[in-house]
C-alpha positions in Angstrom: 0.0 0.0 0.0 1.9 3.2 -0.8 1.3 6.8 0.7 -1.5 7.9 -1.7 -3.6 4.7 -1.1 -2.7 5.3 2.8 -3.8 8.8 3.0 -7.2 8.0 0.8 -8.5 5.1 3.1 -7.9 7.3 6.2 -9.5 10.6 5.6 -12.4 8.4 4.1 -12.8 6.4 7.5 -12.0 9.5 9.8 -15.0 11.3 7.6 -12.3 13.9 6.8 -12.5 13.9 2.9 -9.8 13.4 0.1 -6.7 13.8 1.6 -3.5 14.3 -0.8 0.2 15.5 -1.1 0.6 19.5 -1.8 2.7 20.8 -4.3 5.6 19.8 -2.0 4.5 16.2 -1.9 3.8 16.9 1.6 0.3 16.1 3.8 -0.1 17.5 6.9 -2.9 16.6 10.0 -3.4 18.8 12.5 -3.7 16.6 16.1 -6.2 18.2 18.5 -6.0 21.8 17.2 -2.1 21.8 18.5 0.4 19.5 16.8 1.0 18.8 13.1 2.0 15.5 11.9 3.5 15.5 8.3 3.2 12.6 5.6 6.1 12.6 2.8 7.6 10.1 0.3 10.6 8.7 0.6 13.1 9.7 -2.6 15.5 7.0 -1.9 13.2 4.0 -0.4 10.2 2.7 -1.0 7.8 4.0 1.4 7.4 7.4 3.3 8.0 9.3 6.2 5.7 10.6 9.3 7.1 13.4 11.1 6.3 15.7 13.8 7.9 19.1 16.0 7.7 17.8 19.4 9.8 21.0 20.6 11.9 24.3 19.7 15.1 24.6 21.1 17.2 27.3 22.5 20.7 27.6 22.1 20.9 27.0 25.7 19.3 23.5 26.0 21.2 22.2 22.5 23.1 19.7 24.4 21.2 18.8 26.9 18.1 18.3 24.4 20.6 16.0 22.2 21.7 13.9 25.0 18.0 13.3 26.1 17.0 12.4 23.0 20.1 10.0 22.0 19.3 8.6 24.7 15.5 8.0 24.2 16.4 6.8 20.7 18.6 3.9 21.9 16.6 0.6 21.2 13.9 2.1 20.9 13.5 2.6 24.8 11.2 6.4 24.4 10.6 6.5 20.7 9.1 3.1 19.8 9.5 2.6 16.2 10.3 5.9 15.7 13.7 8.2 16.0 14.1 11.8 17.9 16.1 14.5 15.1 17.3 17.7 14.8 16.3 20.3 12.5 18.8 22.6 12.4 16.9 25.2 10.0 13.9 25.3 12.6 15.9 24.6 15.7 12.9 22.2 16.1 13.3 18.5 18.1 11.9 16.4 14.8 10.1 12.5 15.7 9.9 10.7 12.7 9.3 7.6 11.3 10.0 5.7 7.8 6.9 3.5 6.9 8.1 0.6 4.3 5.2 0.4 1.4 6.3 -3.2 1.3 3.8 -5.6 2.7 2.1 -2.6 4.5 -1.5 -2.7 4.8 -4.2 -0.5 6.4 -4.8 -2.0 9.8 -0.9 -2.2 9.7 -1.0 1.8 9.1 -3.2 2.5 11.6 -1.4 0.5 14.5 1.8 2.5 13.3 0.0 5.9 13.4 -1.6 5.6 16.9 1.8 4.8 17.9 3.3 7.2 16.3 1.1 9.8 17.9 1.2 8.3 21.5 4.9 9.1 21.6 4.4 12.3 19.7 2.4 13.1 22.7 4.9 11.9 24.8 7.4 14.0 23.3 5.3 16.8 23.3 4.9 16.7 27.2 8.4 15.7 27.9 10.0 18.4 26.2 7.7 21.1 27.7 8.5 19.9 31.2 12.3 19.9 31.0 11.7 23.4 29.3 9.7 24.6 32.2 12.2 23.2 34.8 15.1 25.1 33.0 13.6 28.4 32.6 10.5 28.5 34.7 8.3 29.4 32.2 6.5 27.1 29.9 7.6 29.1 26.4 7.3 25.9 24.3 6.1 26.3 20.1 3.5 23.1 20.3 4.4 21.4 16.7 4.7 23.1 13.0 1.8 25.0 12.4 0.9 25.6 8.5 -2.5 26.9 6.8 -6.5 26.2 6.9 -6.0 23.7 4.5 -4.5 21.5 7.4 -6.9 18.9 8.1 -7.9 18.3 11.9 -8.4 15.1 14.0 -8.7 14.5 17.4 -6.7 12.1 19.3 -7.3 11.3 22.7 
């Protein structure tokens, strides 16, 4: 099942219309009003990427952040199937996940996606609180916000 197919059969059973790639090959789903989780192929493999802000750093918490999250990423232990980055350009704390067309059906999408957003959530929360305890103030940029076109679901 590749990305297209993917995205179809879940806006139809979420009731949230035809979902597609932009002009930048990019689909994007706003989480409960707050967080954006972006859908992208992959250029090199066969499959695609799902791929969310969980944070904005500050020049300040750079190494801290990076040894959190290196350590998160090992085996899996606070990232599941998925892998903590760094977006330099954004200064943004990046979870993402490659999903392998190969084999992959629906059901198998949708176990991957809830998954994906649990520790999105997770992510989301952790990050706020060590930003909190290290300045006092919770000053945290929840996820990458784009247009209206950005289609809404909520997660509980």
């Amino acid at each position: 099942m590749h990305l297209e197919e993917v995205l179809r059969e879940y806006g139809r059973r979420q009731g949230l219309g035809k979902l597609e790639l932009d002009d930048e090959g990019i689909c994007r789903l706003m989480i409960n009003k707050t967080c954006t989780i972006s859908f992208e192929e992959s250029f090199t493999l066969a499959g695609f990427f799902m791929y969310a802000a969980v944070g904005v750093l500050t020049l300040e918490q750079e190494k801290e952040t990076a040894l959190m999250a290196l350590s998160a990423n090992l085996f899996g232990r606070e990232t599941g199937r998925s892998y903590l980055g760094y977006d330099a350009n954004t200064r943004a704390l990046v979870l993402f996940e490659f999903v392998s067309s190969e084999g992959l059906t629906y059901a198998r999408f949708q176990t991957y996606f809830e998954e994906f957003i649990h520790y999105m959530l997770y992510w989301i929360s952790k990050f706020e609180e060590v930003q909190t305890q290290t300045t006092g103030v919770p000053s945290f940029k929840k996820g990458m916000h784009y247009g209206e076109e950005d289609k809404n679901i909520f997660f509980a």
